[in-house]
Rosetta silent file (secondary structure, phi, psi, omega in degrees, C-alpha in Angstrom):
SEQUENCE: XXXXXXXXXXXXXXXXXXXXXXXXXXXXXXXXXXXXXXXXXXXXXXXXXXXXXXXXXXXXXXXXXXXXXXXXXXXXXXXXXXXXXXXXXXXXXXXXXXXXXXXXXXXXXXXXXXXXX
SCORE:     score description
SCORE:     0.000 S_00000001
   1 L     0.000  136.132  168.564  261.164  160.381  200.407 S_00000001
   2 L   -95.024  164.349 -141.254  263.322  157.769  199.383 S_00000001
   3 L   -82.999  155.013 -156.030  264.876  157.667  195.971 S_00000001
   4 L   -82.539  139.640  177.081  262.491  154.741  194.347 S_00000001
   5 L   -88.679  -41.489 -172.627  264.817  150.575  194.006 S_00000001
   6 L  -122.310  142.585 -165.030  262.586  149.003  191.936 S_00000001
   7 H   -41.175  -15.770  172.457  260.787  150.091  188.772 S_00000001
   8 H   -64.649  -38.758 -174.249  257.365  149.733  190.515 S_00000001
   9 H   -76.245  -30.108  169.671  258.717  152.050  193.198 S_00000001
  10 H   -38.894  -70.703 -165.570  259.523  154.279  190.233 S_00000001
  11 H   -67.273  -51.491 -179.724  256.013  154.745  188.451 S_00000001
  12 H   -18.965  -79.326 -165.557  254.699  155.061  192.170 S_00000001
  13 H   -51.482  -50.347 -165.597  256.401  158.157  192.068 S_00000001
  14 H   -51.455  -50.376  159.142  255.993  158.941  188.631 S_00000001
  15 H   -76.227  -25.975  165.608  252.115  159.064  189.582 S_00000001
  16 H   -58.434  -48.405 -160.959  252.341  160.656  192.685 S_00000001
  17 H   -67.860  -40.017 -177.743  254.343  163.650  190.781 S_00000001
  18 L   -73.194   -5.715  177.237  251.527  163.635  187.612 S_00000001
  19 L   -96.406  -34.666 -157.287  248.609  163.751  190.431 S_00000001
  20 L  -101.616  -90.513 -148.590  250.383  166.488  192.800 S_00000001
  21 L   -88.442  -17.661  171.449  252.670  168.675  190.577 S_00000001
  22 L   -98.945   -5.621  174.512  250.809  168.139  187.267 S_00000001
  23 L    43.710   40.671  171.159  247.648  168.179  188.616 S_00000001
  24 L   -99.908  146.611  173.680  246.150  164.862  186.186 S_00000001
  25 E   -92.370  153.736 -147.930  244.074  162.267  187.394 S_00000001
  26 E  -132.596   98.526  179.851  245.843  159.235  187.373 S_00000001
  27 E  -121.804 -168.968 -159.676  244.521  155.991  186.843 S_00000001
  28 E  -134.681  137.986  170.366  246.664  152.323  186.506 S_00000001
  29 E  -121.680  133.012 -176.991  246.830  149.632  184.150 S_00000001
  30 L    35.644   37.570 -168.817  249.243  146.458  184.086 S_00000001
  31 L    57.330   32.751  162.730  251.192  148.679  186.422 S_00000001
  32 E  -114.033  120.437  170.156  251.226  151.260  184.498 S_00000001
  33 E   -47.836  125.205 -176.673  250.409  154.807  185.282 S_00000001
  34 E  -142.182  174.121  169.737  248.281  156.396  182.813 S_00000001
  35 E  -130.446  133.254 -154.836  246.377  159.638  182.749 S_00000001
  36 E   -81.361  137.449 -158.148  242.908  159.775  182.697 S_00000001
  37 L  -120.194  114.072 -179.228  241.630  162.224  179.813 S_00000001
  38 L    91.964 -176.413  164.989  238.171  163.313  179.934 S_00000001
  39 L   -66.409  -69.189  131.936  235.073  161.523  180.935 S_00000001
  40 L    31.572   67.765 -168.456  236.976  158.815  179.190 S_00000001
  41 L   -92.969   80.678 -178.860  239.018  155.984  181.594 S_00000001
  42 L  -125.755  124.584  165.037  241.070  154.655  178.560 S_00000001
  43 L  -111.265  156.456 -174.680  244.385  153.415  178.697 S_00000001
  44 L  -164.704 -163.889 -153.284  246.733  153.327  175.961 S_00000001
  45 H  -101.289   -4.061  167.584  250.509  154.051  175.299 S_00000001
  46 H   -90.315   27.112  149.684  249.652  157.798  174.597 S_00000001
  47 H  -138.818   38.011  121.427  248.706  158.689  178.185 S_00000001
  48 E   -23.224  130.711  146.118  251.592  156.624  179.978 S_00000001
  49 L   -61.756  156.501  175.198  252.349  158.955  182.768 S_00000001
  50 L   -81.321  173.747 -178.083  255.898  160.003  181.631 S_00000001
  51 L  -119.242   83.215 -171.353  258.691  158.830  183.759 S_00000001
  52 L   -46.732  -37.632 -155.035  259.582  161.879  185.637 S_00000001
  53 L  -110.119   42.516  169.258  261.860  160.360  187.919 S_00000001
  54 L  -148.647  -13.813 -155.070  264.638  158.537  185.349 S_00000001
  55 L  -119.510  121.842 -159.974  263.822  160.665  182.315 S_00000001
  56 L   -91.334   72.216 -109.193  265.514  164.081  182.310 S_00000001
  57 L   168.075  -85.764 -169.961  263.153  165.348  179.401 S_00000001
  58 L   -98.185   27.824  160.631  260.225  164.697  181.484 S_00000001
  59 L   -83.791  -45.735  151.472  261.716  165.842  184.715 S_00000001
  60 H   -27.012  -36.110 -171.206  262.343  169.481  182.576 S_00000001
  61 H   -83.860  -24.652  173.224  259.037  169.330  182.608 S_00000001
  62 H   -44.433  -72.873 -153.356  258.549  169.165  186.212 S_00000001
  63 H   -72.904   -4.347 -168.975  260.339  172.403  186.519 S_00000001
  64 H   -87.505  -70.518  177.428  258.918  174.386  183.526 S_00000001
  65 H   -42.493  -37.948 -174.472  254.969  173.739  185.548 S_00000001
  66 H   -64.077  -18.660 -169.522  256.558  174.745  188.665 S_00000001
  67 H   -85.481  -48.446 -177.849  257.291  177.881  186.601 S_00000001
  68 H   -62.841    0.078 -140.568  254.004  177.982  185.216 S_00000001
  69 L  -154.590  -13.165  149.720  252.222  177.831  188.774 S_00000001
  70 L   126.974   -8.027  165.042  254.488  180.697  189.963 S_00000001
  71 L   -65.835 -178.538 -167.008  257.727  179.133  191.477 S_00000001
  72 E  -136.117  138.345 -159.374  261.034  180.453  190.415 S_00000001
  73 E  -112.867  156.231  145.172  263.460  177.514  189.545 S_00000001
  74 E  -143.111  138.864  178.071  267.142  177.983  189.078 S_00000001
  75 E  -128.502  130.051  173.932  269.148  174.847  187.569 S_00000001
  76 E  -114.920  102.880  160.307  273.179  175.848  187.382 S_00000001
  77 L   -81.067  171.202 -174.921  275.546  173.348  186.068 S_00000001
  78 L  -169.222  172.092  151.653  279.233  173.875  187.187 S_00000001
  79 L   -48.068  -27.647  170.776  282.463  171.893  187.953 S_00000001
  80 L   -84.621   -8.667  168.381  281.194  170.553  191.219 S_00000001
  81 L   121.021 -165.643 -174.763  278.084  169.015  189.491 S_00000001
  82 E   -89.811  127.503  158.711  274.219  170.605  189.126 S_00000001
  83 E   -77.713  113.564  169.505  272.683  173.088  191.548 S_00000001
  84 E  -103.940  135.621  170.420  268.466  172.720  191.698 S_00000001
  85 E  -142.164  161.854  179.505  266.843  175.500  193.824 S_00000001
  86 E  -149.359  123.912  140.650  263.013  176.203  193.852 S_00000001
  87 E  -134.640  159.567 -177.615  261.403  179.581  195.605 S_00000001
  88 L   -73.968 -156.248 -158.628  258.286  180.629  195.908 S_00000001
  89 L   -79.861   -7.819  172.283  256.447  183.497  194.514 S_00000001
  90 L   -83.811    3.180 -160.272  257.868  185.835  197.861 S_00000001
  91 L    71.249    3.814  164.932  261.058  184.817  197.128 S_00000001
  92 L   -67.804  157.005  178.689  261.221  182.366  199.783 S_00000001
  93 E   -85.326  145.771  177.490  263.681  179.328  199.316 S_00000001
  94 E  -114.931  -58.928  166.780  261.653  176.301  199.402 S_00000001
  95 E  -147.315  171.882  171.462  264.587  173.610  198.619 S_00000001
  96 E   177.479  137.640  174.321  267.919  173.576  196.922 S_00000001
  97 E  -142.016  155.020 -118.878  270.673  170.880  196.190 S_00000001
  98 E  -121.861  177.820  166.792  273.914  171.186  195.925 S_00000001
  99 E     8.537   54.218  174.896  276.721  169.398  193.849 S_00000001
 100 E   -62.304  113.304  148.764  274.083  166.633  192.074 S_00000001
 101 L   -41.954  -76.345 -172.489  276.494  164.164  190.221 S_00000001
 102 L  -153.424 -160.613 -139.785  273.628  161.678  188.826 S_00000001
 103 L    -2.772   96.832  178.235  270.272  161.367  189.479 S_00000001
 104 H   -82.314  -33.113 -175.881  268.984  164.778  188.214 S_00000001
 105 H   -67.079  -36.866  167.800  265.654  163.652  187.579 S_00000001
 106 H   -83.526  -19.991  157.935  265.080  162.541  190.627 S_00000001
 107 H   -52.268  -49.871  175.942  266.113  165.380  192.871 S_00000001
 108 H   -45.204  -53.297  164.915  263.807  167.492  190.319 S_00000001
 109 H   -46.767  -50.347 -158.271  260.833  164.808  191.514 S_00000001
 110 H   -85.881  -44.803  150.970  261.657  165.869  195.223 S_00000001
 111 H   -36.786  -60.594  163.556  261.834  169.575  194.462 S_00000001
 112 H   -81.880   12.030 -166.123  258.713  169.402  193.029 S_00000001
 113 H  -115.880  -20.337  176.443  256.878  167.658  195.143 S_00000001
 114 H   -91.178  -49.448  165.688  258.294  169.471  198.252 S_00000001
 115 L   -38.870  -22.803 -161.047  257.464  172.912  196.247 S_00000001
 116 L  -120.098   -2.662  164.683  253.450  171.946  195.722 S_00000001
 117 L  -119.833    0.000    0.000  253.031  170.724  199.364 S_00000001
């Protein structure tokens, strides 16, 4: 996938990751992602999807559910930048990237989304 240019292509992603790795229904308002709670289709500024793939907060979060659902994450910082790896519950490697610079969040977004499909 390619890393998103404009903020629209952002929340795109940001809802594809909250339907597929968070496993919320996802509905959209004024271009905005929200997450549908309940019987209940209400949007408001407390169910904004989070912005997984600029926000390293709620990209952490990404990788903590991947934990909960049975992957095994490893994030390493170092002198050469951050290592992200994801295997599954056999120990297979599923992805891992290598000397990350800047965009952490979004490499996390790819990782999980390549982990849950």
């Amino acid at each position: 996938m390619m890393q998103p240019k404009t903020y629209k292509e952002e929340r795109e992603l940001d809802a594809l990751i909250a339907g597929k790795v968070m496993s919320a229904r996802v509905g959209w308002e004024k271009n905005t992602p929200y997450v549908i709670k309940g019987e209940k289709d209400v949007f408001s500024s407390e169910n904004t999807v989070p912005n997984y793939c600029t926000s390293i907060g709620a990209a952490m979060s990404l990788a903590m559910e991947l934990r909960r659902k049975g992957f095994k994450i490893e994030i390493v910082m170092d002198a050469q930048g951050i290592v992200l790896a994801c295997w599954d519950a056999d120990g297979n490697e599923i992805v891992k990237y290598e000397n990350i610079i800047s965009k952490f969040s979004w490499f996390m977004c790819q990782m999980a989304l390549t982990a849950v499909e």
